[in-house]
C-alpha positions as CSV (number, residue, x, y, z in Angstrom):
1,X,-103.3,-4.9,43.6
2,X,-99.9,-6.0,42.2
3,X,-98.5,-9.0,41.4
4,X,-95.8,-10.2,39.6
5,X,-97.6,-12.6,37.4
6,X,-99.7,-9.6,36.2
7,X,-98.8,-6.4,33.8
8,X,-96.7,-4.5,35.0
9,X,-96.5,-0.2,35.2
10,X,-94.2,1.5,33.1
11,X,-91.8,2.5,35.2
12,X,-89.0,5.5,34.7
13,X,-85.6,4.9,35.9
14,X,-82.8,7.9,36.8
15,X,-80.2,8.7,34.8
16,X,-77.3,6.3,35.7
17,X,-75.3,9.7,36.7
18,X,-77.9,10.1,39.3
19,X,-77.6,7.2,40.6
20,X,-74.1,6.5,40.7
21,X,-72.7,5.1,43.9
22,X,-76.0,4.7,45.4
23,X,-77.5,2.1,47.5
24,X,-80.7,1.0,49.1
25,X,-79.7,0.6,52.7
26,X,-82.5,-1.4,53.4
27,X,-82.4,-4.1,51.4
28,X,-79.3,-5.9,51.9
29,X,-77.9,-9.6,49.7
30,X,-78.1,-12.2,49.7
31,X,-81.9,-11.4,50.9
32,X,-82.8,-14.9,52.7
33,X,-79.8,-17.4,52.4
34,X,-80.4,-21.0,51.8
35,X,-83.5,-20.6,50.0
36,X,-83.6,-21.5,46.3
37,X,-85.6,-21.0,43.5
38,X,-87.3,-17.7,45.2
39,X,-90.2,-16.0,44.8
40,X,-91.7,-12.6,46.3
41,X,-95.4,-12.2,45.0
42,X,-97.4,-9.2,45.8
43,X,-101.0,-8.7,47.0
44,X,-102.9,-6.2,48.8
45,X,-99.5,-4.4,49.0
46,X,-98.3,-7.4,51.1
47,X,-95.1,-8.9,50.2
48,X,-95.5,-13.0,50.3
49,X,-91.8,-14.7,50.0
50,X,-91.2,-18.9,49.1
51,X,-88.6,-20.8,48.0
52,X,-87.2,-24.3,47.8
53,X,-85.9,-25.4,51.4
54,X,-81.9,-27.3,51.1
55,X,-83.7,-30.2,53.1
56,X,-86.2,-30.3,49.9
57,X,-89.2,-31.4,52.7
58,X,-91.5,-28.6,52.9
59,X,-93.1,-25.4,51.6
60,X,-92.8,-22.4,53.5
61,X,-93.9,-18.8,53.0
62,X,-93.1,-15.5,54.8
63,X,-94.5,-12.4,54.5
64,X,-93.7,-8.9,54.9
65,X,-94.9,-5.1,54.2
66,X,-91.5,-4.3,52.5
67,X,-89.1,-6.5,50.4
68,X,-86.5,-5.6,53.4
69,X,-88.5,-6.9,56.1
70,X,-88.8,-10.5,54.6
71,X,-85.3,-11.1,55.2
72,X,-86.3,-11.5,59.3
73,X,-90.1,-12.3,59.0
74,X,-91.1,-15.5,60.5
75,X,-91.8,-18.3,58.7
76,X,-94.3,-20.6,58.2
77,X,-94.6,-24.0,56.9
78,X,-97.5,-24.1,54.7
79,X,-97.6,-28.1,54.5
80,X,-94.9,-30.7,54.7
81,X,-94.5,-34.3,53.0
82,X,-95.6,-37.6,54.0
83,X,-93.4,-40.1,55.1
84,X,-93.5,-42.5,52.6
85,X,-95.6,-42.8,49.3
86,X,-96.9,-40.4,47.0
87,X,-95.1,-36.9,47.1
88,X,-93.2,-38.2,49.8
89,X,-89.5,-37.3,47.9
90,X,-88.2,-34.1,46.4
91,X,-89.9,-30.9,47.3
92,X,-89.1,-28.0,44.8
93,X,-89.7,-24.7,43.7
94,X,-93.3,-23.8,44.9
95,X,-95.0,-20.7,44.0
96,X,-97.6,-18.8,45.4
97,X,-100.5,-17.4,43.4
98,X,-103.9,-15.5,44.0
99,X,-106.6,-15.5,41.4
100,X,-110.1,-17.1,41.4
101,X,-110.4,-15.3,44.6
102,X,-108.3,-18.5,46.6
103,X,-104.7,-18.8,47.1
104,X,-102.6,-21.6,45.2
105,X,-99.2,-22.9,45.5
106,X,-97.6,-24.4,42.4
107,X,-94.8,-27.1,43.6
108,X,-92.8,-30.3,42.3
109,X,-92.6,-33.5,43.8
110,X,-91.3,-36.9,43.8
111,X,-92.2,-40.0,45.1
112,X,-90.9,-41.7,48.8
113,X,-89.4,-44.5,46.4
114,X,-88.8,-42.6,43.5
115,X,-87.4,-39.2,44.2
116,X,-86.9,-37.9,41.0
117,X,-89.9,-38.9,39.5
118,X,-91.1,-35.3,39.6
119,X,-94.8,-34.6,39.3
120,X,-96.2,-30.7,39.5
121,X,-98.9,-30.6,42.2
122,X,-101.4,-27.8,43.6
123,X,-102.2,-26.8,47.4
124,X,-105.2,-24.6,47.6
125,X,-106.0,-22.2,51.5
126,X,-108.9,-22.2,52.9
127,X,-109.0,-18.6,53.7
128,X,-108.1,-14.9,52.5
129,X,-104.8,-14.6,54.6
130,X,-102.2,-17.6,53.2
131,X,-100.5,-17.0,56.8
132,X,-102.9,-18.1,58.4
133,X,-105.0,-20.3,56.6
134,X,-105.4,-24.1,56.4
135,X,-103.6,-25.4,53.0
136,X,-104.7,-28.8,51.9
137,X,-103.6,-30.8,48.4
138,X,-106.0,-29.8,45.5
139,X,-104.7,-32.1,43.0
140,X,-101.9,-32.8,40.0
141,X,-101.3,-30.4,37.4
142,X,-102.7,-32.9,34.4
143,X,-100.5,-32.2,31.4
144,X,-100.3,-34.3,28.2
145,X,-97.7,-36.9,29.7
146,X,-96.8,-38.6,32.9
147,X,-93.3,-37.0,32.6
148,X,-90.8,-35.6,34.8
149,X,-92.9,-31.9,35.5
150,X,-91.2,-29.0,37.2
151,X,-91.2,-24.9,38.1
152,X,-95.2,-24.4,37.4
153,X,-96.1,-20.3,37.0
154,X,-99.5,-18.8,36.7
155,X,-100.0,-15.0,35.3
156,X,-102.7,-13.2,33.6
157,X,-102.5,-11.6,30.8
158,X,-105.4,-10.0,28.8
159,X,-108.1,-11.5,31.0
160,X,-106.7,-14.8,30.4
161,X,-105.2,-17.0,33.2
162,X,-102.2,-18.8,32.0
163,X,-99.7,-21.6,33.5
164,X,-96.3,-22.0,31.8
165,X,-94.0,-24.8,33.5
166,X,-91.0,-27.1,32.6
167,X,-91.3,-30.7,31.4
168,X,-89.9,-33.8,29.7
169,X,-91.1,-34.3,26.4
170,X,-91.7,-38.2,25.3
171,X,-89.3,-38.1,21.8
172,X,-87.6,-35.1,22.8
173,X,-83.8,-35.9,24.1
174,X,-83.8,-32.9,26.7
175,X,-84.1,-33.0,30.2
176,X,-87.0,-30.0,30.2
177,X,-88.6,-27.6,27.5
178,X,-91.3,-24.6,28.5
179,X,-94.7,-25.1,27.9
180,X,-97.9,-23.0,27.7
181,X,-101.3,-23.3,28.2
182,X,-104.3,-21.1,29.5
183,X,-106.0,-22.6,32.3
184,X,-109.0,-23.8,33.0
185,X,-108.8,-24.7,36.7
186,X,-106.2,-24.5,39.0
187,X,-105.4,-28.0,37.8
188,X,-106.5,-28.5,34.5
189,X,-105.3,-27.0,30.9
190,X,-107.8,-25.2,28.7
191,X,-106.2,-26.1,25.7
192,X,-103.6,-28.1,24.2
193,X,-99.9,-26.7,25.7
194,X,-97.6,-24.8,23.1
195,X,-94.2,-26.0,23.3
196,X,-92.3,-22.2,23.6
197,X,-88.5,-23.3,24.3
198,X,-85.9,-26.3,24.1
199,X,-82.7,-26.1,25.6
200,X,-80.8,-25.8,21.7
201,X,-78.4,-23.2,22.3
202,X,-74.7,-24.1,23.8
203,X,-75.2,-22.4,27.2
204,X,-78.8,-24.8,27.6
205,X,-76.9,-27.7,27.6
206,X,-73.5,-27.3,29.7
207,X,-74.3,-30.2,32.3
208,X,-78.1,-31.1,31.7
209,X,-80.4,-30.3,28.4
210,X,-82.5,-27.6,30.5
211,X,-85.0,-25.2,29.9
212,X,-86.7,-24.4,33.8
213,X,-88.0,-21.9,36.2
214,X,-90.3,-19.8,33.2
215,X,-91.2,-16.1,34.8
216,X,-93.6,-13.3,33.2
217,X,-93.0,-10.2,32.7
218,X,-95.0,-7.7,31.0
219,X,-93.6,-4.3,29.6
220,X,-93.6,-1.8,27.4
221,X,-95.8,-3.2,25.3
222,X,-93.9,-6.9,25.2
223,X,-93.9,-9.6,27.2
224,X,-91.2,-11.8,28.6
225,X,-90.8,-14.9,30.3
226,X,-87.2,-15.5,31.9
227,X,-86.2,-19.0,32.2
228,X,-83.1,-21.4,33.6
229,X,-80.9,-23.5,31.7
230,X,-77.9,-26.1,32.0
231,X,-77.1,-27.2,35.3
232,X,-77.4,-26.0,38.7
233,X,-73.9,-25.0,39.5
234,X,-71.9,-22.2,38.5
235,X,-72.8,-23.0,34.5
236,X,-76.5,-22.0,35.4
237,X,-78.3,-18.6,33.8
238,X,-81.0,-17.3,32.8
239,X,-82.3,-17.3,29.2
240,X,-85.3,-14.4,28.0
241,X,-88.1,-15.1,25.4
242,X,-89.9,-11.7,24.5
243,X,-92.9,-11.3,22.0
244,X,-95.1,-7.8,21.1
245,X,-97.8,-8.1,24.1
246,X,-100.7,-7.7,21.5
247,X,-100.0,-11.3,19.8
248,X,-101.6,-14.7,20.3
249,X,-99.1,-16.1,23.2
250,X,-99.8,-19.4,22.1
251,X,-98.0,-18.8,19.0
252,X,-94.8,-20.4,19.2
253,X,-93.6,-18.4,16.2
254,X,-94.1,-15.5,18.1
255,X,-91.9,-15.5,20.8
256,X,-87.9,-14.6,19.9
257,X,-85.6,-16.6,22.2
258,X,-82.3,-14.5,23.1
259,X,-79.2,-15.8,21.5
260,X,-76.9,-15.6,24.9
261,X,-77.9,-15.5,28.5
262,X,-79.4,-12.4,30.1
263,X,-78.1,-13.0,33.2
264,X,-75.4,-15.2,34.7
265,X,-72.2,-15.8,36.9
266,X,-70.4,-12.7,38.1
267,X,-67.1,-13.6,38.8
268,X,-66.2,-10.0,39.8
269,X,-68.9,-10.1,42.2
270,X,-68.5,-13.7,43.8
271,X,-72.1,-14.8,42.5
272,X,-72.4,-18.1,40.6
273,X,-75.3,-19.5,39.4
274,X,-77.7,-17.1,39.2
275,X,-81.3,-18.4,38.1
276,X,-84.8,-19.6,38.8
277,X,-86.0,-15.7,38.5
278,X,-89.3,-14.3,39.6
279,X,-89.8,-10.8,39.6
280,X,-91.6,-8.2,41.6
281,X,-93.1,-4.3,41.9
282,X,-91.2,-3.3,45.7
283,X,-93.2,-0.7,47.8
284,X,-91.4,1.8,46.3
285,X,-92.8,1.2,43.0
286,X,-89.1,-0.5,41.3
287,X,-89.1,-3.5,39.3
288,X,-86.4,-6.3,40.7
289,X,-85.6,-9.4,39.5
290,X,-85.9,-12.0,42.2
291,X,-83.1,-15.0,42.0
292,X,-80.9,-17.3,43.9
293,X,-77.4,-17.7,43.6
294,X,-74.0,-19.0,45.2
295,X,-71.4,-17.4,46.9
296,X,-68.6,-19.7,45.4
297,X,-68.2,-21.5,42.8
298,X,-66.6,-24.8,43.9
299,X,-68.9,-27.3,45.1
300,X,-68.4,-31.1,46.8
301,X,-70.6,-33.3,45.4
302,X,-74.0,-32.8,43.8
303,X,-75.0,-29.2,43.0
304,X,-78.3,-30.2,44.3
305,X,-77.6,-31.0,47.7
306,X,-75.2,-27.9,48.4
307,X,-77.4,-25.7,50.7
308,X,-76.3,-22.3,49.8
309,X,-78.1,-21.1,47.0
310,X,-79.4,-17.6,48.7
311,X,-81.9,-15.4,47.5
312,X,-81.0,-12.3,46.4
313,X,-83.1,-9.4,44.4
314,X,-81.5,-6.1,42.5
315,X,-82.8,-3.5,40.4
316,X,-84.0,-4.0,36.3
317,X,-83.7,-1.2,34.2
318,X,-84.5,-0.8,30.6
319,X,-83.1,-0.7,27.4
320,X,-84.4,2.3,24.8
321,X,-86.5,-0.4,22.8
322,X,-88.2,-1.3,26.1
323,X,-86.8,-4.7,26.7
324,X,-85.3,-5.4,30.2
325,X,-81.7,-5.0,31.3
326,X,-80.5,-7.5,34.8
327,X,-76.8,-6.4,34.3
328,X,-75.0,-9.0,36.4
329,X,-75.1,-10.0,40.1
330,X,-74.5,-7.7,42.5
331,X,-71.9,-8.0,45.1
332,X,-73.1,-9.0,48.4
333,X,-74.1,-6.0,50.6
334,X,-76.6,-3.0,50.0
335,X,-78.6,-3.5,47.2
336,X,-77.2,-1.0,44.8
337,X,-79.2,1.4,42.8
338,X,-76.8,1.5,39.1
């Protein structure tokens, strides 16, 4: 079994010669369109695909045997909002995780009355398929203050079962940081959470204070969790925090945050906005970073509430000192293999 949240295999890449005007003609971007903040999570060599809906009023999930096929699978919604009340506002960026032998989906929400007051909440199946099992509401992901909560992640590393998310820090003038903390249930910390990131840097802060969307990523012996920052229009990025894989994770003063984004707008290739990264083993044993992006870069109104963030997924390859390489958007079309 694979999953993203989990170590990942060492794997070789061609020589860029080889691979020079080559494409996967399968897998064609964007992947899905109009679904944000995506993520494809492996189990049992089933491909499970979710994402933030433009309507923002429900959690779906497709799945697929190949990373291709999720572009047309069906899809089926998981569990939708109530009216009014509790959880009744903003629906974002759920995830889908397997461990403790149940199915979990991590998700934000607001309030019928309060939209933006952002709580991270838990939905737990009922049964071994996530297709076709019942999903009800576990509980709230209790962190250390009733804050605006976001982008929740859960990996294991080292037999330890960790959840990293985003979050407003009482004192802190940002709009998020990243947090860690190993868990203890599905909904509850084990310890107290490590503050890993603030939005400090220039490119953090063009539009919002933001540090979002945290991703694992182990390799090479390191580990890396990609994150979001400044707004969501064609200003957003993603940012990388990498750390030897043999240290205590908690350890703020381990981690080393990269001094300019790893990945961001393509101009050349009419992608803006890349960000909210997950990433992914395909069947054929590649690594691909999993993101969403725009097709333009002028946008009416709110960034929010333009539909057309798709998801799109491309090849990593890796540097000579292991770390990871994203290069920059590729164009729509085949998925290219340089």
């Amino acid at each position: 079994m694979l999953s993203a949240g989990a170590a990942l295999p060492l794997l070789s890449t061609l020589p860029r010669a080889a691979r020079a005007h080559e494409h996967d003609e399968r897998i064609v971007n964007p992947l899905i369109r109009q679904r944000a903040d995506p993520q494809i999570y492996r189990h049992d060599d089933i491909f499970y695909f979710t994402g933030s809906v433009p309507e923002y009023d429900r959690i779906v999930l497709r799945s697929s045997k190949t990373v291709a096929g999720l572009a047309d699978a069906q899809e089926k919604v998981l569990w939708h909002r109530p009216e009014s009340g509790r959880m009744a506002g903003y629906i974002w960026a759920p995830e889908v995780h397997f461990f403790d032998g149940r199915w979990h989906v991590y998700f934000a929400a607001g309030n019928g009355d309060e939209p933006f007051h952002i709580r991270t909440y838990v939905l737990q199946a009922d049964g071994p398929d996530p297709m076709r099992a019942n999903w009800s509401l576990l509980g709230q992901l209790e962190t250390p203050w009733d804050t605006f909560t976001l982008d929740c992640t859960s990996f294991e590393h080292k037999g330890q079962r960790y959840v990293c998310w985003a979050q407003q820090e009482p004192g802190i003038e940002t709009n998020s940081n990243l947090y860690l903390a190993p868990l203890a249930t599905p909904t509850t910390l084990a310890a107290k959470p490590t503050r890993l990131s603030m939005p400090n840097l220039p490119w953090e802060r063009r539009g919002f204070k933001v540090n979002e969307g945290p991703y694992f990523l182990a390799r090479n012996g390191k580990v890396f969790i990609t994150y979001s920052a400044s707004a969501t229009d064609a200003r957003y990025c993603v940012g990388m925090l990498s750390a030897p894989d043999d240290v205590d994770l908690m350890d703020a003063g381990k981690w080393v945050k990269s001094p300019m984004p790893v990945f961001a707008t393509s101009e050349a290739h009419h992608v803006y906005g890349p960000g909210h990264n997950s990433f992914v083993v395909d069947e054929k044993g590649r690594d691909l970073i999993v993101y969403h992006g725009r097709d333009y870069k002028e946008i009416k109104g709110d960034p929010l509430f333009d539909p057309n963030r798709h998801a799109r997924v491309q090849l990593i390859h890796y540097r000579e000192d292991g770390t990871p390489y994203f290069g920059e958007p590729v164009a729509n079309g085949p998925m290219p293999l340089d």
